[in-house]
N, C-alpha and C positions, 0 to 999 in steps of 0.2 A: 416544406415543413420547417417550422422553426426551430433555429440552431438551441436547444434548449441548454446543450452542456456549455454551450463555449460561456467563460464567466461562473460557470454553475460551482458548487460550493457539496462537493459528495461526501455522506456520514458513513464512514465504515464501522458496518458491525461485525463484531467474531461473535458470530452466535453460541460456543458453548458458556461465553462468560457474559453474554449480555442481560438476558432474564431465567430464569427457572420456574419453568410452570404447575412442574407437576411432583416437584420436591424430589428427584432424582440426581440432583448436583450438576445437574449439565443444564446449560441456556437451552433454548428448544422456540421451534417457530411460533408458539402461540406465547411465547415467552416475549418475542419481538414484535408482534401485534399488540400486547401490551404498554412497550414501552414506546410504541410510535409518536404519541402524544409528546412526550419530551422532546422525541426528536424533531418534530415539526414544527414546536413552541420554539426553537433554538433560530431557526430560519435560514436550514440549507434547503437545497434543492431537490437533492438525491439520497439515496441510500445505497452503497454495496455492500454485500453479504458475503460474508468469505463462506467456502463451501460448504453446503449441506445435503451433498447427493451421499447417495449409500456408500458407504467407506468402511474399510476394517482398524479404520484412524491411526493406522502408522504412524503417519505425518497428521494428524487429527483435521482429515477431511481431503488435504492433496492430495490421498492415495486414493484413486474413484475407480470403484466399482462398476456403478452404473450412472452415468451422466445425467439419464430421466427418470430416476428415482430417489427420493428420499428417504435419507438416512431413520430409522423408527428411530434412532436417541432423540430426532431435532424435530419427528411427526411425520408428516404424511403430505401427499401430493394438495390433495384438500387445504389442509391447513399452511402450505405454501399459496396456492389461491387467494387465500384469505389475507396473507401478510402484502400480496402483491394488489389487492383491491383495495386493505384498509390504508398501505402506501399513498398507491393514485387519487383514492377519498380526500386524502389530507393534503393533496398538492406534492407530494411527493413523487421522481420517478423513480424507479426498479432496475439495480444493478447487479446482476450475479457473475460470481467468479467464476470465467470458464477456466479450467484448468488442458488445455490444449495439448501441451508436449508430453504427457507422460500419464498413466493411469497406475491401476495399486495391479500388481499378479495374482489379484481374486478378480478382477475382468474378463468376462465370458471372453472377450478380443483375445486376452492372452495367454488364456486356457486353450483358445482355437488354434492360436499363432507356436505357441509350442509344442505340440502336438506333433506338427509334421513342416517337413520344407517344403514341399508340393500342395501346401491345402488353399482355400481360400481366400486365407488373412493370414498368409502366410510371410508377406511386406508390408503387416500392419504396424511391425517394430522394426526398431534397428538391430540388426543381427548380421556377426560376423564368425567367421573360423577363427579355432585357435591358430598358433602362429606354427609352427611344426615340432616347438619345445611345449606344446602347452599353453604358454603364456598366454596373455589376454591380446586383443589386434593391434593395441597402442597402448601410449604410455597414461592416456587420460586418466584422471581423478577425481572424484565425485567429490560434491562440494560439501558434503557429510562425510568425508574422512576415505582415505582409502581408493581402491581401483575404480572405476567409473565401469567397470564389465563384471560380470555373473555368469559363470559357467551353467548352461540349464543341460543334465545330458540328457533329457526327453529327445531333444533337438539335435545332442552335440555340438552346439554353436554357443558362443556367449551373447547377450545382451548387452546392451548399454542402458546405462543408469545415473543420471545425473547427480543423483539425489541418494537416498535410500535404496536397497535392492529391491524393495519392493513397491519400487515407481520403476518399470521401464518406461525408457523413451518412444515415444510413439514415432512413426517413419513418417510426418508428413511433406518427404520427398515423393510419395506414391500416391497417387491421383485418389483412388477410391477408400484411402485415410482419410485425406483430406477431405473429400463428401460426405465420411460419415463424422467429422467435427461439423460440417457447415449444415447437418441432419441434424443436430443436438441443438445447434442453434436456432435452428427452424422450432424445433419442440417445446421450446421455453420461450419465443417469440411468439410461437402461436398461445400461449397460456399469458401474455399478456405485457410481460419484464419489458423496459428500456433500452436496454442493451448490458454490456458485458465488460470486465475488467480482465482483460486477459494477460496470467500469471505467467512467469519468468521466461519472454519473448527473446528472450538471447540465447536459450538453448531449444528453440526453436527449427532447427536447423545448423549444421556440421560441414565440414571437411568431408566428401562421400569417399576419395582417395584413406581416411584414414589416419592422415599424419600423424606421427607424435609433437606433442608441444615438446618446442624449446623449453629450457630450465628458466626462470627468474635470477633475476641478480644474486648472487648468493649476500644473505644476511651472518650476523655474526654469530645468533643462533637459530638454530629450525623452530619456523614458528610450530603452531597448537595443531593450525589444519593443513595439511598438507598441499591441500589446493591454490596457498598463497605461492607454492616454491616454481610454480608453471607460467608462461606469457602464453594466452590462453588464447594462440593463435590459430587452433584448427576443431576445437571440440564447440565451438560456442560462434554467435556472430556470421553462421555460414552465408554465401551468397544466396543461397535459397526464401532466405527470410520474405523478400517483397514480397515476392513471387504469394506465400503463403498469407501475407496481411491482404495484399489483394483478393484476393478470393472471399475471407472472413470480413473483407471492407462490403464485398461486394452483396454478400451475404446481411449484414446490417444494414446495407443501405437501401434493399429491396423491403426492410420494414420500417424505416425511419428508426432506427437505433443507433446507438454511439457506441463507439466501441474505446475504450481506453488500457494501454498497455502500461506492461511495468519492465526496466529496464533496469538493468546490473548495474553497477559502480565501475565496471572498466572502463580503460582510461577512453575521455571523449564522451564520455555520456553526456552533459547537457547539446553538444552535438548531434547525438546520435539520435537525444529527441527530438530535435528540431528536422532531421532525416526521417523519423519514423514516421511523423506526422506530415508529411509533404502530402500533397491532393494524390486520393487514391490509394493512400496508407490507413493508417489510425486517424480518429479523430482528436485525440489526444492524449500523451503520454507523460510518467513522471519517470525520473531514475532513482536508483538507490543512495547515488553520489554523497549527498547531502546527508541522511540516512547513518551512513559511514565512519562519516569524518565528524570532527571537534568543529566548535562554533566561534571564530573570531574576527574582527573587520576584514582580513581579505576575504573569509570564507564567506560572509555576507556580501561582500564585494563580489564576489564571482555569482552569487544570486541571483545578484541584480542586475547583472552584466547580462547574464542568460537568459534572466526575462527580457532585457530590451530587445534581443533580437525578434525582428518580425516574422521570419518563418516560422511555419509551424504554430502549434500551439501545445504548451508546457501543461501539467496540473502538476501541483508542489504539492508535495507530500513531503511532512517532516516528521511524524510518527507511521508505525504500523504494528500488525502484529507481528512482525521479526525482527523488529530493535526493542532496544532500552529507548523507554518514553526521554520524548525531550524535557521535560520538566526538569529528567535527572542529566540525560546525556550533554546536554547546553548548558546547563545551570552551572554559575562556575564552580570550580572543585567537586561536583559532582552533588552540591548541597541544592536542592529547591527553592527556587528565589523566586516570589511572587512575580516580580517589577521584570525581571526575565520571561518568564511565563506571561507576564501581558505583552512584553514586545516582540515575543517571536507570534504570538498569537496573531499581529495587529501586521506582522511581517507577511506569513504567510497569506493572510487575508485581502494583501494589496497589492501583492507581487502581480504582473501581467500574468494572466493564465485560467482554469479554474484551480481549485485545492479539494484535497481530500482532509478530512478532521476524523481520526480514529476515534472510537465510542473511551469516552474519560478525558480527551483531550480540551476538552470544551469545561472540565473540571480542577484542572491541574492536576490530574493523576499525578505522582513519581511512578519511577519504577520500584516495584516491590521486589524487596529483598527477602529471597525464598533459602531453607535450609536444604541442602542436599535432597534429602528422605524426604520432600516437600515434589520433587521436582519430576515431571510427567513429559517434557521433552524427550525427544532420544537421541536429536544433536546435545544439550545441556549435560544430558548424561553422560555422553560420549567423550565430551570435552572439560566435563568440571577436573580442577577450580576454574582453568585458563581462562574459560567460557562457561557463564551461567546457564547460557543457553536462550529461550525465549516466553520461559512462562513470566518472567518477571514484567512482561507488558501483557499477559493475559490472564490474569488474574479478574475474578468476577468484578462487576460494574457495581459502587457501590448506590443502593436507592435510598434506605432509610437509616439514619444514623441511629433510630431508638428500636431498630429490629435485629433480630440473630443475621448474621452473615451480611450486614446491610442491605437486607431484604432482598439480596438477589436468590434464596431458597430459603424452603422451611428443611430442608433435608443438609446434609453434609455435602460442602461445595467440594468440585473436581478440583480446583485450587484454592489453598485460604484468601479469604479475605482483608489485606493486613488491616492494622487499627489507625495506619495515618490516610488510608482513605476511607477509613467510617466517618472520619471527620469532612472528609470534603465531598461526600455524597451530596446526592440529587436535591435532596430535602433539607442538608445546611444549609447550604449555597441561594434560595431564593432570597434575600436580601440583596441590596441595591448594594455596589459596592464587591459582591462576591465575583469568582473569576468566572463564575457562567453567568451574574450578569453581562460582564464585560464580554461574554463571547457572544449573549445576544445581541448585544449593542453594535460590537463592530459588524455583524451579520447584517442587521439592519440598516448601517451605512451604509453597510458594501452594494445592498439591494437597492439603495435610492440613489447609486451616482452611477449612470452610468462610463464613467471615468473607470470606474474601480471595477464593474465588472468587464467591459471589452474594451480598453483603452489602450491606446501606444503606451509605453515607458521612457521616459527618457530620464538618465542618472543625470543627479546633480554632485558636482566635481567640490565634494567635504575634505576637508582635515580628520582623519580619526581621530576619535573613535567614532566622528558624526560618519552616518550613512545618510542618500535623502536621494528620494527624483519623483517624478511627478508624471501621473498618468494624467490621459487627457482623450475626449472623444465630444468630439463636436463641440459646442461650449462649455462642456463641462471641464474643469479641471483642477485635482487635487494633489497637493503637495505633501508628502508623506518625510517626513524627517525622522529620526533614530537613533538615541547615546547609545552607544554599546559597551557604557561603561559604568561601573557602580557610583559616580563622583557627579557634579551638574558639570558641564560643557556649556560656553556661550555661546550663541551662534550667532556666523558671520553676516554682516549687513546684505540685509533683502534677502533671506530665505525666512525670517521670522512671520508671523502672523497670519492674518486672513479669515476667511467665515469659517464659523464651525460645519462639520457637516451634520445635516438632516439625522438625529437619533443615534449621532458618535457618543460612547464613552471617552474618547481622547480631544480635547481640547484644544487648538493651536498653539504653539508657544511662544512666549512673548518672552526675548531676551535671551534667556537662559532656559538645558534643556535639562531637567532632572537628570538623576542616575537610572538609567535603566529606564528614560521617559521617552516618549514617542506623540509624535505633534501630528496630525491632522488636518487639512486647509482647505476649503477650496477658495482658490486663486484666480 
């Protein structure tokens, strides 16, 4: 079967902010059947769907209930049918978020699992003794603030919880866990999906000894969350991991599905993609890394450096729905700069690898600046001011700029709307010239060389703030240059010029490179 993702270009949707169908303020599956047609006319490949199984939306959809049903706020098993055939109609394939390491404590699993030590599913989770003081088994802490264990006394035993208390950790160190995630897969493989995005693979597996983490270098004051003061040696990262991709490989690859992982910002990530992805892993994964951190020549330098390596295969992801959009986070000083926003655009679209493109990104969304009493996270709230939190990139999709709420509901949305993306809605923006022209166009390059979509990399050796290297596959080959600077940059003899490509918005540069311009070649 054909490698359909390598190269492929995946639209993620956060379904409660994508469309509203039935004026309840929440997105919903027939919501996303709707709005297909944009996504298709844009010209990715894929679509993944962050979760929409039955959830009590703790974590608004990580916390699952039940893996093979759907949530009634986002519709019905049917009306998932529906979004995954009107997908495949339009040339699109079908990605949903398996959510693997942990479910919500309204899971029949962990209703059985606590109950009793002798039952069932009773090493469905991770479960320890307290210590002889009480205490919790170690010193671990959850990356939402606080102890990483939950006393349950049903059980007498604490939980582990990476997240929320109302995510435990699922145990899949125990064989018949692990069967009944690669059963869930089976269930939505038989209904028709592509394959799966599976969410925060690094706490996937632990230390089974228990260790406590060593401390972190001490700072000068204690950060916001707690979980930056630990070197996150024994809770995260265990050796068990392969062991577990193998099996959910093996699992995907009995249907031709691809499976793509997402990886934390500890240190070595672009490494550790290019490990997760080795044959008989993932097919392919992104890190948080990028995500993270600020956007400047070396940090671009390091990009590019990550793409050339040939092992593995990378998808770059530079938004999602748990950062501040890059629009705002990249832009410098934090302000929205178009000419920015088309170069990181034209960045991630060329990098070796596939990409994933979050629903607004293809718009210049910023990120929206929400008040307190606005805010529906429970990290955000946890953490305000230090941290906003994450509704500020999930904020509803804006569609029509002369409708209430930019036509994403006729009812009152779960998050406002703000007024600077009514202006860069779906229905501005067709004009030539606008920033989802330009993300059609570069889609369209990207689809007609095949340079750009499976090609080596190789960096070419600039002066900053020029960035430049040049993929290549077979005779095809394009040269991709990059001011990372608001001023024009000349550039040095023999990387200028060459053909346009086939349906680029970017042009070659001849001489000199704008501020913030980006050249285009094949060579």
């Amino acid at each position: 079967m054909a490698e359909w993702w390598r190269g492929a270009v995946i639209y993620q949707i956060y379904p409660r902010s994508f469309w509203d169908s039935d004026g309840d303020g929440v997105g919903d599956l027939r919501g996303i059947l709707q709005g297909l047609d944009h996504v298709a006319a844009l010209g990715v490949d894929a679509i993944w769907l962050a979760p929409v199984y039955a959830s009590p939306q703790a974590d608004f959809g990580y916390d699952v209930a039940d893996h093979c049903a759907v949530d009634p706020r986002y519709g019905t098993l049917a009306d998932m049918d529906a979004v995954i055939a009107g997908a495949q109609a339009r040339g699109l394939k079908v990605m949903l978020d398996l959510v693997t390491g942990h479910t919500s404590t309204a899971h029949a699993w962990f209703r059985e699992s606590r109950a009793r030590r002798d039952g069932k599913l009773s090493a469905r989770y991770v479960w320890a003794d307290a210590k002889p003081d009480g205490s919790p088994p170690s010193n671990w802490l959850s990356v939402f603030g606080g102890p990483a264990w939950r006393w349950e006394p049903r059980r007498r035993q604490y939980y582990l919880h990476h997240f929320l208390p109302d995510q435990p950790a699922l145990n899949l160190g125990d064989p018949a866990t692990l069967d009944a995630v690669a059963a869930v897969m089976r269930f939505w493989l038989a209904r028709g999906v592509d394959g799966f995005r599976l969410d925060a693979l690094d706490f996937l597996a632990h230390d089974p000894a228990l260790r406590d983490n060593p401390p972190a270098p001490p700072r000068p004051e204690p950060p916001a969350k707690l979980f930056g003061m630990q070197l996150h040696l024994h809770d995260m990262m265990g050796q068990g991991t392969d062991a577990i991709l193998r099996r959910l490989r093996a699992e995907a690859d009995a249907a031709g599905a691809a499976l793509l992982g997402e990886l934390s910002s500890q240190p070595g990530a672009h490494q550790r993609v290019a490990r997760a992805t080795a044959p008989g892993l993932l097919h392919m994964a992104y890190t948080l890394a990028p995500l993270r951190a600020g956007f400047d020549h070396a940090v671009a330098r390091a990009l590019v450096e990550a793409a050339a390596n040939p092992d593995g295969w990378p998808c770059w992801n530079f938004s999602n729905h748990d950062v501040v959009r890059t629009a705002t986070r990249w832009s410098p000083g934090g302000v929205p700069d178009a000419g920015v926003i088309r170069l990181l655009l034209a960045l991630l679209l060329t990098l070796r690898g596939s990409a994933c493109l979050y629903q607004g990104e293809e718009l210049g969304l910023p990120e929206a600046d929400l008040p307190f009493e606005a805010l529906r996270d429970p990290f955000g709230i946890a953490f305000w001011p230090d941290f906003a939190g994450r509704d500020g990139s999930r904020t509803p999709m804006p569609w029509d700029a002369a409708l209430p709420h930019a036509g994403f509901t006729t009812g009152t949305p779960w998050l406002p709307v703000p007024d600077a993306h009514r202006a860069l809605s779906v229905s501005a923006q067709q004009a030539p010239g606008s920033i989802l022209a330009f993300t059609r166009g570069l889609l369209a390059a990207r689809r007609a060389s095949p340079a750009l979509v499976a090609g080596s990399l190789r960096p070419i050796d600039l002066p900053a703030p020029l960035l430049g290297f040049e993929r290549e596959e077979g005779p095809d080959r394009v040269r991709c240059l990059f001011n990372l600077a608001a001023d024009p940059v000349p550039l040095p003899e023999g990387v200028a010029g060459g053909a346009a490509l086939a349906g680029s918005p970017v042009p070659p540069a001849e001489g000199t490179l704008h501020g913030w311009g980006v050249s285009l070649a094949r060579v």
